[in-house]
C-alpha positions, 0 to 999 in steps of 0.5 A, a space after each residue: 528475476 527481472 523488474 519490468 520497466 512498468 515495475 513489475 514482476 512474476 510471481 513464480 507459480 510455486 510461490 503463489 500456489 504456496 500463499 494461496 494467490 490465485 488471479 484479482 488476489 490482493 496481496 501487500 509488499 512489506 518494506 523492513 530495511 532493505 528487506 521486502 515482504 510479499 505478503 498475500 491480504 487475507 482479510 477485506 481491508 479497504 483501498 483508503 484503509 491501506 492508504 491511510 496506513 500508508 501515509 500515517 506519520 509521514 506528515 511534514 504541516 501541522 494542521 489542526 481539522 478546521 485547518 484542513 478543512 478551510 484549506 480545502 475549501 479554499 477559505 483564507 
């Protein structure tokens, strides 16, 4: 199987029918090591839910709220 220059792949039809993903499926990609999971999403989680997970622990400044939020609003 080949990756597209976009990074795409084709999900075998077996595979699919197997996890149950049909056309608008969500489905996740589970990174362990060098190791990756397909996984179909079987419950209703939200983008900025997915993102949230995504991102956590991965912050290099420590920034406390007012922080956050005067920096946002470009408050010096």
């Amino acid at each position: 199987m080949r990756v597209t220059s976009k990074g795409q792949v084709t999900i075998p039809r077996s595979v699919r029918q197997r996890l149950g993903i049909f056309p608008q499926s969500e489905v996740e990609f589970v990174v362990e090591g060098t190791t990756v999971f397909l996984r179909a999403v079987t419950e209703e989680v939200s983008r900025g839910k997915r993102l949230v997970e995504t991102l956590r622990g991965r912050a290099t400044v420590r920034m406390t709220t007012d922080e956050i939020m005067a920096f946002t609003r470009g408050e010096e």
